[in-house]
N, C-alpha and C positions, 0 to 999 in steps of 0.2 A: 504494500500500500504506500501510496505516496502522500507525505504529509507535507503541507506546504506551509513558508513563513507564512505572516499575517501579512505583509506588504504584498505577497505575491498571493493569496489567497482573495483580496482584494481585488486585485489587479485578474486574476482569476474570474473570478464573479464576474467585473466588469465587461468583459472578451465574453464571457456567457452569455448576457444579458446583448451584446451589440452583434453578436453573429446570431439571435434569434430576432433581433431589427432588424440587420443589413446582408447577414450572410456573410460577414467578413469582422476582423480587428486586427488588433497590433498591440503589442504591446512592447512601450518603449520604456524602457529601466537600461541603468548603466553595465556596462561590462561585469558578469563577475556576481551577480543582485539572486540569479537563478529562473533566469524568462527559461531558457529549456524545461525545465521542472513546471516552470508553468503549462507547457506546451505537452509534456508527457501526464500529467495530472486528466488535459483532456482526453487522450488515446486513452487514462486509464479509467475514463468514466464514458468512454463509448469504445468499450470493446467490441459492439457488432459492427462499428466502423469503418476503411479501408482510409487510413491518415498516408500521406505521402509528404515525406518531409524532404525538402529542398535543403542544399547546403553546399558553401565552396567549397569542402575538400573534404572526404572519406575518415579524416584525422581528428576532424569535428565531432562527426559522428561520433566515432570509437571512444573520444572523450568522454562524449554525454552522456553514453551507454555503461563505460566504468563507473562516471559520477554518478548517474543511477544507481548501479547496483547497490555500491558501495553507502549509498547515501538507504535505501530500500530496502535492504537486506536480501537482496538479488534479482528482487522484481523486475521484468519489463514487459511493459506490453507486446505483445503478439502481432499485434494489426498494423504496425509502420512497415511503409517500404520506402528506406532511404536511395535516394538518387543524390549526383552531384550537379548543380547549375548547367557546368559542362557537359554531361554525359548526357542530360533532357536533352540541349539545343544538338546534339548529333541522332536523336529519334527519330525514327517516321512517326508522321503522323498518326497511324494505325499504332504503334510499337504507344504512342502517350497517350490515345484513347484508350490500350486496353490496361492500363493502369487502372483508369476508373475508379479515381477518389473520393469519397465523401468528405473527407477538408483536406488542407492543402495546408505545410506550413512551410512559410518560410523562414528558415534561420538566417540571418545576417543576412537582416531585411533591406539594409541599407548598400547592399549589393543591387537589387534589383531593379535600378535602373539602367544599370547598362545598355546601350544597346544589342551586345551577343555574352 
């Protein structure tokens, strides 16, 4: 089970409440705060879910996945399938429809404006 600070519990709720408004959030907290854990907290309360989580580098990942555990006592959700920025833009079309995500996250949101 993932138990979350109060700041990010918060910040939690908030992202709950704007993706049954808009279908989308963000949540901006400094480096280091635990938005991941926030982001994992969701995959762990919609486990019949299909989460696809974006991110620059594979290294990330395997980060957040140790910090889990470790923080968890080895829990992780089941339902992510990580991809990198880079690896999406060389998909076919077909190859990113059959992903077929019920939400979307992206890590190191402030990447995503690039143009590739």
């Amino acid at each position: 089970m993932i138990d979350l600070f109060s700041h990010n519990l918060t910040a939690y709720e908030s992202a709950i409440e704007m993706l049954a408004e808009t279908g989308k959030a963000a949540i901006i907290h400094p480096t280091g705060t635990g938005k991941s854990f926030i982001a994992f907290k969701l995959c762990e309360d919609n486990e019949d879910k299909r989460i696809l989580w974006l991110s620059p580098s594979e290294y990330i990942f395997k980060t957040q996945i140790e910090n889990l555990k470790s923080a968890s006592g080895g829990y992780v959700p089941s339902n992510i399938v990580f991809y990198t920025y880079a690896k999406l833009m060389f998909m076919s079309e077909n190859e990113i429809a059959a992903i077929s995500p019920d939400y979307i996250v992206l890590d190191e949101f402030h990447r995503c404006g690039a143009e590739m």
